[in-house]
mmCIF file of the N, C-alpha and C atoms, coordinates in Angstrom:
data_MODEL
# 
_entry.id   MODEL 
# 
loop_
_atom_site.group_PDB 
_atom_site.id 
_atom_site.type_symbol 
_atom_site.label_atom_id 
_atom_site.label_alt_id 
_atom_site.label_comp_id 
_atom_site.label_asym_id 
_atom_site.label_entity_id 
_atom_site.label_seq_id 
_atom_site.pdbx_PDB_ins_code 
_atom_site.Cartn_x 
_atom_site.Cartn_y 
_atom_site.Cartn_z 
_atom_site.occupancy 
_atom_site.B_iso_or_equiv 
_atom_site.pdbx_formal_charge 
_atom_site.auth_seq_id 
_atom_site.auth_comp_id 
_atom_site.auth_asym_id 
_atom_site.auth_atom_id 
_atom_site.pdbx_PDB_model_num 
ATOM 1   N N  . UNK A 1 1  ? -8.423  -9.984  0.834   1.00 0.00 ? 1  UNK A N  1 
ATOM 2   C CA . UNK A 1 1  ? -9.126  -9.028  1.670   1.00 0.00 ? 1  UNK A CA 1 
ATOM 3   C C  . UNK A 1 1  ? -8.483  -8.916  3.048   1.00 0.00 ? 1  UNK A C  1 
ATOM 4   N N  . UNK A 1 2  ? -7.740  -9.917  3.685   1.00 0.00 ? 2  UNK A N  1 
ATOM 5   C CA . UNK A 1 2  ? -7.237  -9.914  4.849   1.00 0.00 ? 2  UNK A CA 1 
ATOM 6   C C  . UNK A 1 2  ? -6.146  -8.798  4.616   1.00 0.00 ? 2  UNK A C  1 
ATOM 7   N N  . UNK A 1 3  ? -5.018  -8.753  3.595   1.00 0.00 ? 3  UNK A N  1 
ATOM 8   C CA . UNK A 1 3  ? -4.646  -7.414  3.685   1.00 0.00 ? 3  UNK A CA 1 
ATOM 9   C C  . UNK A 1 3  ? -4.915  -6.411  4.106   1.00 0.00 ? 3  UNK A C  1 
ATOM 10  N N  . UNK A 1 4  ? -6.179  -6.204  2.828   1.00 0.00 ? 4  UNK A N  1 
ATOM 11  C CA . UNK A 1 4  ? -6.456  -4.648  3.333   1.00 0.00 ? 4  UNK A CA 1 
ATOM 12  C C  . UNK A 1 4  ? -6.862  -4.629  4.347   1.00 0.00 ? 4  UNK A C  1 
ATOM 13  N N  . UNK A 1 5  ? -7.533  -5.479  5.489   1.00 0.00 ? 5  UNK A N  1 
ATOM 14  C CA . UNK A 1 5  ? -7.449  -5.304  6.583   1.00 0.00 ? 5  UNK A CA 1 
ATOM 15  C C  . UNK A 1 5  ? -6.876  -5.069  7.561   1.00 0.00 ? 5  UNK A C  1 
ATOM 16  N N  . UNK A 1 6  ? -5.594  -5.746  6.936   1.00 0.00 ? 6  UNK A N  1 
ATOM 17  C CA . UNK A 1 6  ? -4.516  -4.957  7.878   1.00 0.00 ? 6  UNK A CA 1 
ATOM 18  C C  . UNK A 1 6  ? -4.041  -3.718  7.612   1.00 0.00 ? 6  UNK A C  1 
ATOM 19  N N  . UNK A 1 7  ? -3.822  -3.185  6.472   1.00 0.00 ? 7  UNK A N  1 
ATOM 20  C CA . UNK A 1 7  ? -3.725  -2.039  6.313   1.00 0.00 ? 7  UNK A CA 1 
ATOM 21  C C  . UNK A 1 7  ? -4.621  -0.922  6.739   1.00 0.00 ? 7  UNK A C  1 
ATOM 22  N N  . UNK A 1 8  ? -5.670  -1.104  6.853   1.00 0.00 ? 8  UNK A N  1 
ATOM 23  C CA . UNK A 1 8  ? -6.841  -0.517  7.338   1.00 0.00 ? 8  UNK A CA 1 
ATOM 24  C C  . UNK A 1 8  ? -6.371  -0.120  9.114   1.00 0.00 ? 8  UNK A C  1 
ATOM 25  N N  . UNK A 1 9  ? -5.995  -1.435  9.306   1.00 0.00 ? 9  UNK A N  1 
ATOM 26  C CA . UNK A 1 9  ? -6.142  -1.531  11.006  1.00 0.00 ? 9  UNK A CA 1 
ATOM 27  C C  . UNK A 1 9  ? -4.973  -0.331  11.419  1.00 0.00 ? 9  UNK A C  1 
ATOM 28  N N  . UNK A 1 10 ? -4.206  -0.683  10.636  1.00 0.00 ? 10 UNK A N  1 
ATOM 29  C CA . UNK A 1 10 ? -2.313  -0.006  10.618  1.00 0.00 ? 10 UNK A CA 1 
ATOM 30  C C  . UNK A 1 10 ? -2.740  1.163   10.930  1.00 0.00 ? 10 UNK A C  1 
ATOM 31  N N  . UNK A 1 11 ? -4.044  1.553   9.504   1.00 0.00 ? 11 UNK A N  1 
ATOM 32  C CA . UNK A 1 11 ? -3.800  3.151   9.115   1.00 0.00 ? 11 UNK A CA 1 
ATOM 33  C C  . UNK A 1 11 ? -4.437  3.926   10.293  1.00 0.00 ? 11 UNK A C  1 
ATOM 34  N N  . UNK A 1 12 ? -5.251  3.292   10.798  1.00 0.00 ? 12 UNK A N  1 
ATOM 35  C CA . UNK A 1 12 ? -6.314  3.684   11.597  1.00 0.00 ? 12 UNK A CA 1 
ATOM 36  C C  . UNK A 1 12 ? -5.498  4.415   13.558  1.00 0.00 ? 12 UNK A C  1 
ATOM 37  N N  . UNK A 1 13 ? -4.096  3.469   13.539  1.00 0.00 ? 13 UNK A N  1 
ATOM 38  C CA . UNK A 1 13 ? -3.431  3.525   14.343  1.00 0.00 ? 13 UNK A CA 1 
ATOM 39  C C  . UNK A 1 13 ? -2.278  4.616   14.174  1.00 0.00 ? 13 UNK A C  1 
ATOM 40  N N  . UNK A 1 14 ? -2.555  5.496   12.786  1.00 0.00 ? 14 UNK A N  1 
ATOM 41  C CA . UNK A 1 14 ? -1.456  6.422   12.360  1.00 0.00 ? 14 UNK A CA 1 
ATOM 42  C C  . UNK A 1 14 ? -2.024  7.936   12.999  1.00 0.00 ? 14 UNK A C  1 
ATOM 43  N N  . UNK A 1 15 ? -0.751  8.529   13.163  1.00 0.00 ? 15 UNK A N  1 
ATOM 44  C CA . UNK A 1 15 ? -0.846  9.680   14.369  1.00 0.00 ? 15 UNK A CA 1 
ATOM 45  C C  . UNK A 1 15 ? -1.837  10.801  13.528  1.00 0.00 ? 15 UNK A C  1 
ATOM 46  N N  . UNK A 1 16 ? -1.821  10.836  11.914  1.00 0.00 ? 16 UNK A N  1 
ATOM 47  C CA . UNK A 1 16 ? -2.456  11.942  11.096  1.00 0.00 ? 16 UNK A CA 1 
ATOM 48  C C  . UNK A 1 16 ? -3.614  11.178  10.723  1.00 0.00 ? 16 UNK A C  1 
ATOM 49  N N  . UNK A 1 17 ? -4.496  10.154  11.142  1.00 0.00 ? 17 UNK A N  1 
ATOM 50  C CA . UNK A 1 17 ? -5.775  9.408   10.372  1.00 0.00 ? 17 UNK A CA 1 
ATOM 51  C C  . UNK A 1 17 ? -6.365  10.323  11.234  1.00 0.00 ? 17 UNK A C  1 
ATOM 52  N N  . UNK A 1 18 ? -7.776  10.422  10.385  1.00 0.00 ? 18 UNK A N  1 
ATOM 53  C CA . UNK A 1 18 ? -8.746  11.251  10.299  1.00 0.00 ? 18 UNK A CA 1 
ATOM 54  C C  . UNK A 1 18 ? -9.571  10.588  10.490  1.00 0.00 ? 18 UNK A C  1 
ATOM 55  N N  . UNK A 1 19 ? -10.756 10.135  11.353  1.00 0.00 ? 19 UNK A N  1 
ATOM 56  C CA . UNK A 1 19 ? -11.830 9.401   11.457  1.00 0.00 ? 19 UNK A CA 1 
ATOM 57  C C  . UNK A 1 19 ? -13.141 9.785   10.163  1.00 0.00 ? 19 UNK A C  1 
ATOM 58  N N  . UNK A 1 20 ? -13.290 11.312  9.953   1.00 0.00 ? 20 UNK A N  1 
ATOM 59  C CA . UNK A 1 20 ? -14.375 11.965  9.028   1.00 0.00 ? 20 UNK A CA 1 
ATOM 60  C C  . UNK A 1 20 ? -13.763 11.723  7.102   1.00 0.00 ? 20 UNK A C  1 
ATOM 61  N N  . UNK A 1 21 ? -12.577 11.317  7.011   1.00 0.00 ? 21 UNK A N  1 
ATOM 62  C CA . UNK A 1 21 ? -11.772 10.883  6.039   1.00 0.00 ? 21 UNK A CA 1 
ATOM 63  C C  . UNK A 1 21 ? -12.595 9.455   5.631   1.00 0.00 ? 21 UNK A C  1 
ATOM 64  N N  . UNK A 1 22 ? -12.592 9.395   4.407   1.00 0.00 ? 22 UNK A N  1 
ATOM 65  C CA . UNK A 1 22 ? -12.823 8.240   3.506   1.00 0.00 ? 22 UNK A CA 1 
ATOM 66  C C  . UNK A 1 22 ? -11.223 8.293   2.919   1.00 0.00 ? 22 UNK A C  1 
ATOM 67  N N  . UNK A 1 23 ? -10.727 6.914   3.265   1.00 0.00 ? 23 UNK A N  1 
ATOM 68  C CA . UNK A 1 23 ? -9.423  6.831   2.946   1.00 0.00 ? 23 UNK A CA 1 
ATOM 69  C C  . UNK A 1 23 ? -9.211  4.929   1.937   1.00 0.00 ? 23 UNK A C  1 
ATOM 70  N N  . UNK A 1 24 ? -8.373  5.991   0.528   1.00 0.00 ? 24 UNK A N  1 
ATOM 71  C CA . UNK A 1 24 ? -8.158  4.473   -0.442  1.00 0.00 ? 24 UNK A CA 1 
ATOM 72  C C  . UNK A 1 24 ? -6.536  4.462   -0.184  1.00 0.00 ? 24 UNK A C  1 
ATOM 73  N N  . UNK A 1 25 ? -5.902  3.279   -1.365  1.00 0.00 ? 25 UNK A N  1 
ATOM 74  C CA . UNK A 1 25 ? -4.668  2.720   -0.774  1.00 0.00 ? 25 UNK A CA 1 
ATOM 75  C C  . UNK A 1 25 ? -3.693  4.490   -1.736  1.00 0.00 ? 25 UNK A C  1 
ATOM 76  N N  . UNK A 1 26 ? -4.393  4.909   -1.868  1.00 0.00 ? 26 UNK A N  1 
ATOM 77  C CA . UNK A 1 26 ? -3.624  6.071   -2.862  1.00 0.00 ? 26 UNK A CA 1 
ATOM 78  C C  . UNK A 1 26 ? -3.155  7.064   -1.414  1.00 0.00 ? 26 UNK A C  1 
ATOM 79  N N  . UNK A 1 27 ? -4.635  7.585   -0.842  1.00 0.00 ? 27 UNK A N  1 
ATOM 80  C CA . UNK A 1 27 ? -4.701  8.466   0.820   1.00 0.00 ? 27 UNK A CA 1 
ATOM 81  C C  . UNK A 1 27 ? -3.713  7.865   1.616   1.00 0.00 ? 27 UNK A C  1 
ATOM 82  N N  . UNK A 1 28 ? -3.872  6.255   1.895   1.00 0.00 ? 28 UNK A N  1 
ATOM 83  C CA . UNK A 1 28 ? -3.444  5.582   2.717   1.00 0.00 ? 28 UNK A CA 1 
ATOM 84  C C  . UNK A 1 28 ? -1.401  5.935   2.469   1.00 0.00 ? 28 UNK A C  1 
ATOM 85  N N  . UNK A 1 29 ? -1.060  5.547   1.314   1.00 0.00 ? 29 UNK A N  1 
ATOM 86  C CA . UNK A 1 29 ? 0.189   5.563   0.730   1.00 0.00 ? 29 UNK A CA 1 
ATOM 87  C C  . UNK A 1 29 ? 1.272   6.745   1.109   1.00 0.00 ? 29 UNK A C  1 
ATOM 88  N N  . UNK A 1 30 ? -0.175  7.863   0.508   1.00 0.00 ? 30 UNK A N  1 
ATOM 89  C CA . UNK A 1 30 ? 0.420   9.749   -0.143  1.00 0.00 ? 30 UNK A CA 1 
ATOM 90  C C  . UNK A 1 30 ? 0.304   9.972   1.534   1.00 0.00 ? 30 UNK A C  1 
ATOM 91  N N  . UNK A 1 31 ? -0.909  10.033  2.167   1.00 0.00 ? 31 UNK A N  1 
ATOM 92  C CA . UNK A 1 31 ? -0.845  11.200  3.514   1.00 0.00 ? 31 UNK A CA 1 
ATOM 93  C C  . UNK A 1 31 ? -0.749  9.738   4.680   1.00 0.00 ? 31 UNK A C  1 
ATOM 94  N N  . UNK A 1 32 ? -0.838  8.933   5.322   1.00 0.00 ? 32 UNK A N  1 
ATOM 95  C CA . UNK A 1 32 ? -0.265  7.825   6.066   1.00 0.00 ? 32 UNK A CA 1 
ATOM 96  C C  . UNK A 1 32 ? 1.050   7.533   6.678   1.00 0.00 ? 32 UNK A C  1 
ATOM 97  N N  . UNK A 1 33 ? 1.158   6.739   5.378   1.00 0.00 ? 33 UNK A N  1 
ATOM 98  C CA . UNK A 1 33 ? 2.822   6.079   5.415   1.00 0.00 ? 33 UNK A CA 1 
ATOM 99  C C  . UNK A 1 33 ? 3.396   6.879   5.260   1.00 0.00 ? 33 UNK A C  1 
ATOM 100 N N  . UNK A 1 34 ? 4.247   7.948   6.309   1.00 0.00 ? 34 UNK A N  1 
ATOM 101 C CA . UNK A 1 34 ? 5.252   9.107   6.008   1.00 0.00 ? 34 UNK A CA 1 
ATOM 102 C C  . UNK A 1 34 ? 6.327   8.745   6.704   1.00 0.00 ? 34 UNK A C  1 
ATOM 103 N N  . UNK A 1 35 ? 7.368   9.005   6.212   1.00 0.00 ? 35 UNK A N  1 
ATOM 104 C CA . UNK A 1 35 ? 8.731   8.841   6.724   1.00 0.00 ? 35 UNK A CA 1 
ATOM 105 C C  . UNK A 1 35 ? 9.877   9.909   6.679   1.00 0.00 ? 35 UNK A C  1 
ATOM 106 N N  . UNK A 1 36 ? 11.123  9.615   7.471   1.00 0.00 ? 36 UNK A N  1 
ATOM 107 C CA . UNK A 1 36 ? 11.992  11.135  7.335   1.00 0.00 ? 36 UNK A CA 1 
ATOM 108 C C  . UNK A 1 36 ? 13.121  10.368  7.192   1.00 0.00 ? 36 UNK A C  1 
ATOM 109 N N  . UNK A 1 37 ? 14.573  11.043  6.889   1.00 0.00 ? 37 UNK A N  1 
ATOM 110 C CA . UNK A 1 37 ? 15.746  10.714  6.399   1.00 0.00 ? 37 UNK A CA 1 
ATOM 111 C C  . UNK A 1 37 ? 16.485  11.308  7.844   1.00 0.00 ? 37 UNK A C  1 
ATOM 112 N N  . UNK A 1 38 ? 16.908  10.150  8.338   1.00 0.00 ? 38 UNK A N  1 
ATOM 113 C CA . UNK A 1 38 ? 18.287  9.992   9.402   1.00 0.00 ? 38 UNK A CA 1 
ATOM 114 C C  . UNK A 1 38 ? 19.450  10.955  9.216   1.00 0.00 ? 38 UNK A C  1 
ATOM 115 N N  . UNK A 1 39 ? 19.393  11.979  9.179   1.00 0.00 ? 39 UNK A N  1 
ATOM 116 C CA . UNK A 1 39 ? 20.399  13.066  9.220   1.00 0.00 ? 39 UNK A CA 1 
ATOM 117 C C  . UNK A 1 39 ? 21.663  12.686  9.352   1.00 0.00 ? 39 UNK A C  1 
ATOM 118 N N  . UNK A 1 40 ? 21.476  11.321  10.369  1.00 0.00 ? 40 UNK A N  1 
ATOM 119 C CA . UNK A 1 40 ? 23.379  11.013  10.353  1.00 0.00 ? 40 UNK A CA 1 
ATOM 120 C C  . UNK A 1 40 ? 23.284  9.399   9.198   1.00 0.00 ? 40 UNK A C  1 
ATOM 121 N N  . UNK A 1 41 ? 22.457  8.569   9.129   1.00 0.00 ? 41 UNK A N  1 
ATOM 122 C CA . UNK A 1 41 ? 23.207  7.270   8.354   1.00 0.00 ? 41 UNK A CA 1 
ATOM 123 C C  . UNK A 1 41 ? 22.392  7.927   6.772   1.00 0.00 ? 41 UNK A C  1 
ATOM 124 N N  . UNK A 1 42 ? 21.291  9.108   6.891   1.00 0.00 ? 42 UNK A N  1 
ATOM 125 C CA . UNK A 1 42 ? 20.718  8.650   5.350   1.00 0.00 ? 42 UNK A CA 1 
ATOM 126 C C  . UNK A 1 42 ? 20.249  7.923   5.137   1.00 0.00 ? 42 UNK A C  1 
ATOM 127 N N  . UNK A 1 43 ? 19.615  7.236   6.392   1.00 0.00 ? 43 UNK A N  1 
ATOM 128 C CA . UNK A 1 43 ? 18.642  6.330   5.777   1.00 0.00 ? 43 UNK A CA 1 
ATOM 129 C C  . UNK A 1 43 ? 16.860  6.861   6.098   1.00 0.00 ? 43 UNK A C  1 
ATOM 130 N N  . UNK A 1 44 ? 16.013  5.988   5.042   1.00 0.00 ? 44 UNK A N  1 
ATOM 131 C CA . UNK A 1 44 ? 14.946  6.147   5.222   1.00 0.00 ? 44 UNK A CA 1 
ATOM 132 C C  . UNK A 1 44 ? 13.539  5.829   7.066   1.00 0.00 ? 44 UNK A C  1 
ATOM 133 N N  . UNK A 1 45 ? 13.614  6.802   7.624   1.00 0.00 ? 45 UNK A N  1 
ATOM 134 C CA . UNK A 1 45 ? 12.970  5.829   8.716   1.00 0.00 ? 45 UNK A CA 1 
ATOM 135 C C  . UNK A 1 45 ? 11.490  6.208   8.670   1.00 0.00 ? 45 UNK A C  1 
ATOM 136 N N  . UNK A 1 46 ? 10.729  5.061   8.735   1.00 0.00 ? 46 UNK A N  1 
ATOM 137 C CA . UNK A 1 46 ? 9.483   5.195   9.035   1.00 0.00 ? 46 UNK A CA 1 
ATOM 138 C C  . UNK A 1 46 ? 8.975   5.178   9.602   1.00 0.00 ? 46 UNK A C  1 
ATOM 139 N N  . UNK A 1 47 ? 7.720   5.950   9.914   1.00 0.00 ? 47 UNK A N  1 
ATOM 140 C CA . UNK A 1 47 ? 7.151   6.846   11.496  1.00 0.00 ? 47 UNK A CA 1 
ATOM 141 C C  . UNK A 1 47 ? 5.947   5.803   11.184  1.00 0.00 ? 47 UNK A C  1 
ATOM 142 N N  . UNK A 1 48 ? 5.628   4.701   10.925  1.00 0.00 ? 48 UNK A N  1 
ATOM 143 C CA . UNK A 1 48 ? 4.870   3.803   10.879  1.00 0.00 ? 48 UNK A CA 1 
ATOM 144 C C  . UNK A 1 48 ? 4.957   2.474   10.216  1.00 0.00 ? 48 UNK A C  1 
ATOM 145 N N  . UNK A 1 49 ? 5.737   1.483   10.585  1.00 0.00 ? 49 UNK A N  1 
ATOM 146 C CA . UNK A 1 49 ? 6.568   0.550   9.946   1.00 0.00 ? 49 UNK A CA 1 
ATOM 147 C C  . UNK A 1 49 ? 5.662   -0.589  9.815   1.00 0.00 ? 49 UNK A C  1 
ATOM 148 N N  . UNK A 1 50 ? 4.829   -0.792  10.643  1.00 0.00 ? 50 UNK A N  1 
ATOM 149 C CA . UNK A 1 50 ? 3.493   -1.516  10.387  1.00 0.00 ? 50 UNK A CA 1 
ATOM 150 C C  . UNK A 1 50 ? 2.642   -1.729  9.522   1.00 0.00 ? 50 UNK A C  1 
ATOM 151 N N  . UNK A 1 51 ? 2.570   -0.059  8.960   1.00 0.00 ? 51 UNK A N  1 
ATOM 152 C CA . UNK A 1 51 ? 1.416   0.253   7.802   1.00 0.00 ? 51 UNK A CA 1 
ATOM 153 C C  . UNK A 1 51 ? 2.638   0.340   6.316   1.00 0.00 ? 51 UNK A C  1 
ATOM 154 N N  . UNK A 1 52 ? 3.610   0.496   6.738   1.00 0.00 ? 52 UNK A N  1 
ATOM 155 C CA . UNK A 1 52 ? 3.968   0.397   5.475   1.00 0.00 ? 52 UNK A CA 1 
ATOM 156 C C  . UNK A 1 52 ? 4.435   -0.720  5.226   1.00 0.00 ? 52 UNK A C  1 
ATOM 157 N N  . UNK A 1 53 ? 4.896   -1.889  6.003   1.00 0.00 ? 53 UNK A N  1 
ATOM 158 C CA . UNK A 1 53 ? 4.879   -3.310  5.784   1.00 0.00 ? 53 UNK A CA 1 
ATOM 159 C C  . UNK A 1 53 ? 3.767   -4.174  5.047   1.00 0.00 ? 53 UNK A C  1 
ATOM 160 N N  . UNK A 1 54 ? 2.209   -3.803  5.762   1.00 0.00 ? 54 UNK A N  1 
ATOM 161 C CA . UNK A 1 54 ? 1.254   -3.920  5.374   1.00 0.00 ? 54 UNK A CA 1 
ATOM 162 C C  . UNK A 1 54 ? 1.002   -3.578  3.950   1.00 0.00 ? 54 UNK A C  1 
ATOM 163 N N  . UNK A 1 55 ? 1.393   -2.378  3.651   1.00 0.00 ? 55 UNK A N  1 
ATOM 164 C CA . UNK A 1 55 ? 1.207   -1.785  1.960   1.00 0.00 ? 55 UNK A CA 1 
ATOM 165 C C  . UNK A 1 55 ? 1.913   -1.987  1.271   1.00 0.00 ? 55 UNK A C  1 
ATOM 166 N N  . UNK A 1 56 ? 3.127   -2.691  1.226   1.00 0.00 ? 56 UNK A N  1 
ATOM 167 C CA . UNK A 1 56 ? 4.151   -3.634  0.721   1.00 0.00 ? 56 UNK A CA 1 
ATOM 168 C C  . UNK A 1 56 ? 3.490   -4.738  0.132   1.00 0.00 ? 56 UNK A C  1 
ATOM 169 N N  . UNK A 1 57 ? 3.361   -5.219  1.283   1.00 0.00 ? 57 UNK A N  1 
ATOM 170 C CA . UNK A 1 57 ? 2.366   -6.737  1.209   1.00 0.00 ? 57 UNK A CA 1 
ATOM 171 C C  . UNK A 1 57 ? 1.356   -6.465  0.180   1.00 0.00 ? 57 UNK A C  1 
ATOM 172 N N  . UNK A 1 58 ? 0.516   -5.329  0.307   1.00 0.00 ? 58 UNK A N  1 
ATOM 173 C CA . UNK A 1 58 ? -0.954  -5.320  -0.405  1.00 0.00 ? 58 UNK A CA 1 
ATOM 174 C C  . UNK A 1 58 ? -0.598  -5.052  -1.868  1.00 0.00 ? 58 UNK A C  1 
ATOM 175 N N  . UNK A 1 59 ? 0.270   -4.329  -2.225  1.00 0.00 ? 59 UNK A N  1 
ATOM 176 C CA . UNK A 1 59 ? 0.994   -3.964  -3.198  1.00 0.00 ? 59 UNK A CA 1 
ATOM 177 C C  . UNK A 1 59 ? 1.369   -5.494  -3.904  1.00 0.00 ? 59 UNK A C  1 
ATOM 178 N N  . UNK A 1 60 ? 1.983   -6.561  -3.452  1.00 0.00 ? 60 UNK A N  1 
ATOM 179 C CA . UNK A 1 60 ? 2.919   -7.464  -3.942  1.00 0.00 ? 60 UNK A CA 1 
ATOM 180 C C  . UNK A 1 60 ? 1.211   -8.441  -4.216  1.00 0.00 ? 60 UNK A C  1 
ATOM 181 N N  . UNK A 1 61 ? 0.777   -8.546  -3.449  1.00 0.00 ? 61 UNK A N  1 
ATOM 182 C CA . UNK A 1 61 ? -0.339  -9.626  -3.834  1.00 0.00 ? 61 UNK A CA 1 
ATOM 183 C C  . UNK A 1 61 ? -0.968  -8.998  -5.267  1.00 0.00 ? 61 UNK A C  1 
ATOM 184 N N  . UNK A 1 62 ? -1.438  -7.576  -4.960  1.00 0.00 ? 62 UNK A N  1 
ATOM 185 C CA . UNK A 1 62 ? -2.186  -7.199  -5.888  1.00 0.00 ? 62 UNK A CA 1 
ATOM 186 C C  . UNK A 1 62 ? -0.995  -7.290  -7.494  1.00 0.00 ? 62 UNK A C  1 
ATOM 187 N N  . UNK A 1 63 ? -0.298  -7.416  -7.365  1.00 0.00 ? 63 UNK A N  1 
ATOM 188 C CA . UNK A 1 63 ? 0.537   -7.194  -8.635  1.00 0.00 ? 63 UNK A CA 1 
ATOM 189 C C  . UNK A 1 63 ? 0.782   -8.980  -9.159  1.00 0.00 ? 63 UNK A C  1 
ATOM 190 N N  . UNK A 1 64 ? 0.836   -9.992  -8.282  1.00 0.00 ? 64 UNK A N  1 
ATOM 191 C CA . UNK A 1 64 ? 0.532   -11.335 -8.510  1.00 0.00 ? 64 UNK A CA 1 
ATOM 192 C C  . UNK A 1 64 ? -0.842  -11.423 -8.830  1.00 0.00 ? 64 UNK A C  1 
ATOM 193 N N  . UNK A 1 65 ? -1.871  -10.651 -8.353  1.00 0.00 ? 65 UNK A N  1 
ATOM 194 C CA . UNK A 1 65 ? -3.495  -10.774 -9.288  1.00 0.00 ? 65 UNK A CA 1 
ATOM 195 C C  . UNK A 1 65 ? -3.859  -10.672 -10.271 1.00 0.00 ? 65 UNK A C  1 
ATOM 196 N N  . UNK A 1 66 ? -2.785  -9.827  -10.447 1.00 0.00 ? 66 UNK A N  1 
ATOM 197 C CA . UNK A 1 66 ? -3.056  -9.071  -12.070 1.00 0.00 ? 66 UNK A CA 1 
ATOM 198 C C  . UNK A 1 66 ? -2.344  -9.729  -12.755 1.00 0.00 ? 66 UNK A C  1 
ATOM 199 N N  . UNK A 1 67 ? -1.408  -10.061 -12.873 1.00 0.00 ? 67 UNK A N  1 
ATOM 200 C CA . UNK A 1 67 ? -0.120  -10.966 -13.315 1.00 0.00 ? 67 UNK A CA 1 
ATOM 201 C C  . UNK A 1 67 ? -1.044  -12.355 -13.753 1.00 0.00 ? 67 UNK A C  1 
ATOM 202 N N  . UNK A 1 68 ? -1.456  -13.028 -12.762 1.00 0.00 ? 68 UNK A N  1 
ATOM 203 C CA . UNK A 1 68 ? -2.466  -14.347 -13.023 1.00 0.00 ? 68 UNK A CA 1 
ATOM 204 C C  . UNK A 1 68 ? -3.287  -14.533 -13.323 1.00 0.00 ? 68 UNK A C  1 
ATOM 205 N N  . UNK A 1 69 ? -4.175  -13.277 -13.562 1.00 0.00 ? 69 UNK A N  1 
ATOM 206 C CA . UNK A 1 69 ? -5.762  -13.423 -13.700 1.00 0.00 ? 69 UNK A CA 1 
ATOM 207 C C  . UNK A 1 69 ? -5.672  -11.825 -14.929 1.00 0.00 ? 69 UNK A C  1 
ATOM 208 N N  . UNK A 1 70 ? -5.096  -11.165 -14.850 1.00 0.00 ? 70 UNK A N  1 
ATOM 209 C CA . UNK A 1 70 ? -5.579  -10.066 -15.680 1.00 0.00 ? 70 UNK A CA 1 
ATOM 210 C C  . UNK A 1 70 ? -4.911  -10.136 -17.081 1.00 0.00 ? 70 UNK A C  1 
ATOM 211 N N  . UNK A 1 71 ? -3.438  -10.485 -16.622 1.00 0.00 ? 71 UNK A N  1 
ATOM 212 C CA . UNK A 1 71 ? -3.005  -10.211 -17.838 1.00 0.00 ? 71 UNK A CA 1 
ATOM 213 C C  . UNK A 1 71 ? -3.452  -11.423 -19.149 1.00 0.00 ? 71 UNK A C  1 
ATOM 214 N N  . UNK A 1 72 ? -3.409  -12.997 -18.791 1.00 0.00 ? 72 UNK A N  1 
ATOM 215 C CA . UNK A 1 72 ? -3.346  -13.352 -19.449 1.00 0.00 ? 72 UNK A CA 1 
ATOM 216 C C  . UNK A 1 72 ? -5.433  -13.317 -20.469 1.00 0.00 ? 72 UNK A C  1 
ATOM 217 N N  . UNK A 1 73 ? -5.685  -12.772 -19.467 1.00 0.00 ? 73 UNK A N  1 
ATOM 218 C CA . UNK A 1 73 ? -7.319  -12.009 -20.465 1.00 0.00 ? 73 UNK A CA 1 
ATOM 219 C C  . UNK A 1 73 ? -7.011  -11.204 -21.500 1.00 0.00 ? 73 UNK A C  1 
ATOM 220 N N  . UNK A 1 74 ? -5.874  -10.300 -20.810 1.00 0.00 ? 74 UNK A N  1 
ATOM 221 C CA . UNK A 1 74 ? -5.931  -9.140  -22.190 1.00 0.00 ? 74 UNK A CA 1 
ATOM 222 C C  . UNK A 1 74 ? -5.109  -9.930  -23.113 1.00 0.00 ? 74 UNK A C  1 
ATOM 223 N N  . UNK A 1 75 ? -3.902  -10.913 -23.214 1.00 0.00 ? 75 UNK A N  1 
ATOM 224 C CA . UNK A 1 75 ? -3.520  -11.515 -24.204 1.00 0.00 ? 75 UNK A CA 1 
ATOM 225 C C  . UNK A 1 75 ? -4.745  -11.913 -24.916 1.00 0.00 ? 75 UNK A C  1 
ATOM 226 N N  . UNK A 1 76 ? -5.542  -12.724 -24.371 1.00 0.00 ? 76 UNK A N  1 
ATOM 227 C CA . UNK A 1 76 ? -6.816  -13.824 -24.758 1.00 0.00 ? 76 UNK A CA 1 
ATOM 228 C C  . UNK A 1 76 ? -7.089  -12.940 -25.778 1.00 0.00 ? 76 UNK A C  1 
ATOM 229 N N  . UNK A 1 77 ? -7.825  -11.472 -25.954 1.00 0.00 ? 77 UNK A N  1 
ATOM 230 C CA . UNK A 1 77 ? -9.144  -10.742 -26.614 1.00 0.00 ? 77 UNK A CA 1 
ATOM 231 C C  . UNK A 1 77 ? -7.672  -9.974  -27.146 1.00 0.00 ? 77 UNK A C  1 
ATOM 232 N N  . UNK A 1 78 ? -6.556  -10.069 -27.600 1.00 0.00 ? 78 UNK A N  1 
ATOM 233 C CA . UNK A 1 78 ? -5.418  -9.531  -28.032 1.00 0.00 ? 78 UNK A CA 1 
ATOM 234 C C  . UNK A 1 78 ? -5.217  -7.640  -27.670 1.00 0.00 ? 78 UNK A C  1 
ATOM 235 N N  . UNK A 1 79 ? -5.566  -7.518  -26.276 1.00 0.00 ? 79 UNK A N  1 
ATOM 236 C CA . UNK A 1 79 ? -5.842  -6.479  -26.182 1.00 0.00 ? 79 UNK A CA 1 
ATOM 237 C C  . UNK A 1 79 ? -4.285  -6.096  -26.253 1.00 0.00 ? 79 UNK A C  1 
ATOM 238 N N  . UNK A 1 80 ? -3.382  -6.675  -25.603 1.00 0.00 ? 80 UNK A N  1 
ATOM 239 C CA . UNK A 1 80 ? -2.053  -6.849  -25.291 1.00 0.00 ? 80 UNK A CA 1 
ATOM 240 C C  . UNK A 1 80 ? -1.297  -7.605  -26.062 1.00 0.00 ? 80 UNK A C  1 
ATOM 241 N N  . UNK A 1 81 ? -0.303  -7.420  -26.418 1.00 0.00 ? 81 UNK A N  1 
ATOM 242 C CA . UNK A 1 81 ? 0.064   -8.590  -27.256 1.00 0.00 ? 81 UNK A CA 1 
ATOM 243 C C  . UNK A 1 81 ? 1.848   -8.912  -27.233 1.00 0.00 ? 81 UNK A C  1 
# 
């Protein structure tokens, strides 16, 4: 939960958040974390490096949750196999 708190905090500090917005990590991701391409190196830069550090992070835990706790359920009831 401390994640999404930070992500929360990040998003809340982004130049397009909407206070009247109900915002999930999908809103947060798609209209948030926006970035543009460096015309001279081509690279990716992000106009909020905070929040998308943060959603990195929230991303990597949540995929170790599922990994440890979800998948080996659906083996269990052979949902997965």
């Amino acid at each position: 939960m401390n994640q999404w708190e930070t992500v929360l905090q990040w998003a809340k500090k982004a130049e397009n958040y909407s206070p009247s917005l109900t915002y999930g990590v999908y809103q947060i991701y798609a209209e948030l974390d926006t970035s543009h391409v460096d015309e001279t190196t081509g690279n990716t830069i992000w106009d909020n490096v905070e929040l998308h550090t943060a959603l990195a992070g929230l991303k990597t835990l949540v995929k170790d949750y599922y990994n440890s706790e979800i998948v080996p359920v659906l083996f269990e009831y052979e949902f997965i196999k």
